[in-house]
C-alpha positions as a Markdown table, in Angstrom:
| # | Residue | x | y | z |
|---|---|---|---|---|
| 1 | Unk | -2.4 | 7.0 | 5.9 |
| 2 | Unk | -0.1 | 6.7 | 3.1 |
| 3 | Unk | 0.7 | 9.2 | 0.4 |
| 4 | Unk | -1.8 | 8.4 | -2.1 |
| 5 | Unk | -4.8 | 8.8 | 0.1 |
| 6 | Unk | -3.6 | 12.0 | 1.5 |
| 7 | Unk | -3.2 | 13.1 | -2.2 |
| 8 | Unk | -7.0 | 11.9 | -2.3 |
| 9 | Unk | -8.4 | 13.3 | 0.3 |
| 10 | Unk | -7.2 | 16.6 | -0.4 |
| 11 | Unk | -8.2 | 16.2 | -4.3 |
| 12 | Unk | -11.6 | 15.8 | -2.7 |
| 13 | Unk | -12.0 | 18.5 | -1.1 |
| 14 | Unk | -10.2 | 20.9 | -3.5 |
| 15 | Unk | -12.8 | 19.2 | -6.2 |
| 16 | Unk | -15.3 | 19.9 | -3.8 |
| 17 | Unk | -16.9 | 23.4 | -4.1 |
| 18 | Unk | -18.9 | 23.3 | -1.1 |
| 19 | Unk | -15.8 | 23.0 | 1.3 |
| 20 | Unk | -14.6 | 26.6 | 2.2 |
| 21 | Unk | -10.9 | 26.3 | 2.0 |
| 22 | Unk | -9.7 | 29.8 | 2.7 |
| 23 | Unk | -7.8 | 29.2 | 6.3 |
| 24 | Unk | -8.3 | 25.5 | 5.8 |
| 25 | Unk | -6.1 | 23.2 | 8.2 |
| 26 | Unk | -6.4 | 19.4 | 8.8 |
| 27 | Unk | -4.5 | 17.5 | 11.8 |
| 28 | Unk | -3.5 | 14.4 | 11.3 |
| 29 | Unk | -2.4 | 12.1 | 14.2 |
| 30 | Unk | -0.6 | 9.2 | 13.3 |
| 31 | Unk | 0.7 | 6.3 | 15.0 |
| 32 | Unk | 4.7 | 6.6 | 15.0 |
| 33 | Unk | 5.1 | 4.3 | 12.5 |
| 34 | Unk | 3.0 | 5.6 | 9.9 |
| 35 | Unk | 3.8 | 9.7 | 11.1 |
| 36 | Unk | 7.7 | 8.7 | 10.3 |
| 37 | Unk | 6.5 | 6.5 | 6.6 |
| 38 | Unk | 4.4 | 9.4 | 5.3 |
| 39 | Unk | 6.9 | 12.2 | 6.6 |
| 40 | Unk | 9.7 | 10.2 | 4.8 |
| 41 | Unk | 7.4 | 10.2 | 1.4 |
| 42 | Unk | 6.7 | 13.8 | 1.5 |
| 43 | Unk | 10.3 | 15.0 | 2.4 |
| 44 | Unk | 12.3 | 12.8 | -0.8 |
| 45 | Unk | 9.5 | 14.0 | -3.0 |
| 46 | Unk | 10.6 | 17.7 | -1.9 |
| 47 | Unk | 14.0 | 17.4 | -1.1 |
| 48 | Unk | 17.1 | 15.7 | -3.7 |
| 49 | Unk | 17.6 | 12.0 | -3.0 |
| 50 | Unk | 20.8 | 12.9 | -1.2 |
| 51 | Unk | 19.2 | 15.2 | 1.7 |
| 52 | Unk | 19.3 | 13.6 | 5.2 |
| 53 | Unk | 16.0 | 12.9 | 6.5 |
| 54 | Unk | 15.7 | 14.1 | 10.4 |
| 55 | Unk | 12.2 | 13.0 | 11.7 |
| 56 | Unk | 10.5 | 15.6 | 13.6 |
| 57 | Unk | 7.0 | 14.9 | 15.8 |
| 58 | Unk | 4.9 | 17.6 | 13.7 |
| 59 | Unk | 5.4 | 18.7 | 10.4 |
| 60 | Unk | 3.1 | 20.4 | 7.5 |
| 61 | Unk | 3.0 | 20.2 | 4.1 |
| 62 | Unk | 0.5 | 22.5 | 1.6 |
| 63 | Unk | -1.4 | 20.9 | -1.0 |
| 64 | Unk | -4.0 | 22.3 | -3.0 |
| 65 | Unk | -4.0 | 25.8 | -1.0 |
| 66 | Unk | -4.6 | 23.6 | 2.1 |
| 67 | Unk | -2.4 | 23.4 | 5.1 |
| 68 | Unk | -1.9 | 20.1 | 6.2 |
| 69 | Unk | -0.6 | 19.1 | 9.9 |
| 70 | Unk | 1.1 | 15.7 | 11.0 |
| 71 | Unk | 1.4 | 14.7 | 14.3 |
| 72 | Unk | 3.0 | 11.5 | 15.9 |
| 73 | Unk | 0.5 | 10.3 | 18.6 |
| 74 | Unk | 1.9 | 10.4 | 22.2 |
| 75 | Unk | 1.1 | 7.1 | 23.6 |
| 76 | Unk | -1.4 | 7.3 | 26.4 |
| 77 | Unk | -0.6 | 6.7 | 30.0 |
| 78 | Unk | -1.4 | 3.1 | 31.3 |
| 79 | Unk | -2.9 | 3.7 | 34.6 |
């Protein structure tokens, strides 16, 4: 997922006025590579361009009066 679909996907459903979005959270899991792109996107367009990025393996953002929660997938167990 980058940041312009999560910035569509959310559009959608704020446009969208049969969505109840009081108390509204979405998960997100993401592969680590992707989790760590997107949570770099959203933190420098928050944050000045001098602020040291720390990744973390959940983080939210609100957008639209909608909490949104990333998660980096834990890789499964090969048995």
């Amino acid at each position: 997922m980058t940041y312009d679909e999560l910035i569509e996907t959310i559009s959608l459903i704020v446009e969208n006025e049969k969505i109840q979005k009081n108390g509204l959270t979405l998960t997100y899991e993401l592969n680590e590579r992707n989790h760590k792109t997107l949570h770099e996107q959203l933190f420098y367009k928050s944050n000045p361009p001098d602020a040291t990025f720390i990744p973390v393996n959940e983080f939210d953002v609100e957008l639209g009066g909608i909490l949104v929660k990333f998660v980096k997938e834990t890789p499964q167990p090969v048995e």
